[in-house]
Steps between C-alpha positions, in 0.01 A plus 500: 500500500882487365691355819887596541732447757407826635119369520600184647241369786654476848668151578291490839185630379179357669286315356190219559694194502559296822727299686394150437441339838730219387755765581413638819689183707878608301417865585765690804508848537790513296343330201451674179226358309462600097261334224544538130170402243493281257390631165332462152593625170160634300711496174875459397683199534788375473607826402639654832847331443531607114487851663119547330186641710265290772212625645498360839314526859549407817214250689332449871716142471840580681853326679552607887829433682570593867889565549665531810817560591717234687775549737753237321560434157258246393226555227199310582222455220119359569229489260207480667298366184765207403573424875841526430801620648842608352854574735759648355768801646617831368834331335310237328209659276512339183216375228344183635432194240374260809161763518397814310279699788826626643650633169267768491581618807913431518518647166367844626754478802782442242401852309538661834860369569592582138382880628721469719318414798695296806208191523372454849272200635153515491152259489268548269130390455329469188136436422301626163163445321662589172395128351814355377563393127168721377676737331475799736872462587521429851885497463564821461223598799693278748854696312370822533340478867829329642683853296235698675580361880862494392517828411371598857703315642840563381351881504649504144280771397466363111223655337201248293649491144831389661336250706328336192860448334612357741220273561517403158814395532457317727260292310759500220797355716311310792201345360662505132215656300671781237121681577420882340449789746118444495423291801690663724419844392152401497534385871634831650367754281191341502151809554160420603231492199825603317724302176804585486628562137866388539793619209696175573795661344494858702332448815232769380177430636123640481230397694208409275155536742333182448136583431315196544129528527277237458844290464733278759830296420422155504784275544465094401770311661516194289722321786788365252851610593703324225848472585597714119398839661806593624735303286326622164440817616893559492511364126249727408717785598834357311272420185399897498853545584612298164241703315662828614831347391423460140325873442822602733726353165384863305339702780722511769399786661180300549507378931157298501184386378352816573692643263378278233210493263349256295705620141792441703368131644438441078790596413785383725340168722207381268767354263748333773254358722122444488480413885712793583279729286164383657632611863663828432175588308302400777683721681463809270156436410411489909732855553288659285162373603542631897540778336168560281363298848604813681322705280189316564518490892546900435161460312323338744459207201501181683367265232794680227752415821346132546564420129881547523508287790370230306783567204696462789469189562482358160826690429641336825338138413578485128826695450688517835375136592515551862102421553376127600158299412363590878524899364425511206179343555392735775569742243313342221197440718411817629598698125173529369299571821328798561604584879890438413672797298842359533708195585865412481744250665684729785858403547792356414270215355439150523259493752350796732238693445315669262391851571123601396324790508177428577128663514447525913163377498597155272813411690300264760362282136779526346733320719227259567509405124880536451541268776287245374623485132846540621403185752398307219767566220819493723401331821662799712301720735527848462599802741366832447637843689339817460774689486489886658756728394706638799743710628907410451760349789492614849626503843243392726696493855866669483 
């Protein structure tokens, strides 16, 4: 189904999820609750912000926040999870360095006022079972939920794409992550049983049905969160940057990597910079694998899809650098097995998850094995979500 504006799905639309009872004490009758998913990426990464394809869904794992409105001008910020609290007023909203939580909250208010929005007070709860650091980009769930309760209640009337700018932004300027349009997209757009195949460059999207029989995401949390994700993931985007720059020296009418093909990479980076080549051909290598990957989802070929996920991963391990021991040896030990089609580190890297698809009936023996070997080699216990795929962003109260 080829979604446009025209097509979008209402902002307010119901849907299964719930109100986590952790909420219930911060909700008034004036409260407006929203919740945002989290998400996974079946194939395409690190290609969202070189203006290249992803191939995205939305998950059962979301952020809630209750907002209500206050009578002075106060902001008032509690996450229920951290047990934390966070004052500040409507004249004072500014990126925090003393704790991160509030950033991706404060940063969303700041894209409001720069709409031109007069900031009142408010209090805001926030609770989510999007695991942090996995990969599945809680971030830009708590972003887009807080845009979502925002947008209700400064009645601003902004329709989805807009909110995901500006929720991206947000995580730009507030939480200091130069992030691609995926996650966020990915978060509001987000269709049950549905992946969304995303033109990072245009907006244009297609919802690919995601025919999975016989088949479940597995997700293996290998619980490292090294400190280089977010750091590193910002150099990755000036190296592809500094690739651009050279092919840019003859072929200026070229604007990004998507642009680019491997004669090109050969010709113009291969010869400056070794380094710089290996990441922008990452890059091109990965645009045009969603897109035979596509091709297979359309045929119903799971084990042809699978494959490419595994390329994935050695593309993102060997050449863009931005995998760790913990991953790549999920990834290593499940590559020949039978009930696993495909495997790939999910993310922005160094730590996370990887995301498996998996034959139903193995999944139980599987983990039980993983677990062990993963036990024994690294001396980490391992998480594991089933991940469902799930509708977009929503206002649940409002």
């Amino acid at each position: 189904m080829s979604s446009n504006a025209t097509e979008e799905l209402s902002l307010a639309r119901t849907t299964q999820r719930k109100i986590p009872v952790s909420l219930e004490t911060f909700i008034q009758n004036e409260t407006i609750v929203a919740c945002s998913p989290g998400r996974i990426n079946l194939i395409g990464e690190h290609t969202d912000y070189n203006n290249g394809f992803v191939l995205p869904a939305a998950i059962d794992k979301a952020a809630y926040i209750a907002l209500t409105p206050r009578a002075d001008e106060e902001i008032h910020l509690h996450s229920i999870d951290l047990n934390d609290h966070f004052i500040t007023d409507i004249h004072s909203v500014a990126r925090q360095t003393s704790k991160s939580w509030p950033n991706y909250i404060l940063g969303v208010v700041e894209q409001f006022r720069k709409k031109g929005f007069a900031l009142k007070g408010f209090d805001a709860a926030l609770t989510a079972d999007v695991p942090i650091g996995a990969g599945l980009s809680s971030s830009a769930a708590v972003e887009c939920a807080t845009a979502f309760a925002l947008n209700t209640f400064f009645q601003a009337g902004f329709d989805k794409q807009t909110l995901v700018k500006m929720a991206q932004k947000a995580e730009h300027e507030f939480a200091g992550v130069q992030c691609g349009i995926m996650d966020q997209f990915a978060s509001v757009f987000g269709k049950h049983n549905h992946v969304i195949r995303l033109d990072c460059r245009s907006l244009e999207y297609v919802y690919e049905p995601l025919q999975m029989d016989g088949y479940k995401v597995v997700l293996l949390d290998t619980n490292v969160h090294h400190s280089l994700a977010s750091s590193e993931y910002n150099v990755r985007r000036m190296q592809c940057e500094k690739g651009l720059s050279f092919i840019q020296q003859d072929h200026p009418e070229v604007k990004s990597l998507r642009d680019v093909n491997v004669e090109m990479l050969d010709k113009y980076v291969k010869p400056n910079d070794d380094l710089i080549y290996n990441r922008c051909r990452y890059v091109v290598d990965e645009n045009a694998r969603l897109l035979a990957a596509c091709n297979d989802l359309e045929n119903n070929d799971i084990v042809a899809f699978g494959k490419k996920m595994f390329e994935t991963h050695d593309g993102l391990s060997k050449l863009y650098e931005v995998s760790c021991k913990e991953l790549d040896f999920l990834v290593d030990y499940v590559r020949d097995n039978p009930a696993v089609v495909g495997a790939r580190m999910m993310g922005g890297g160094f730590g996370g998850c990887t995301i498996n698809l998996v034959k139903e009936d193995r999944i139980d023996a599987l983990v039980e094995d993983v677990a062990k070997a993963y036990k024994q080699h690294m001396n980490k216990d391992l998480k594991v979500y089933i991940a469902k795929i799930e509708d977009g962003s929503q206002v649940l109260k409002g």
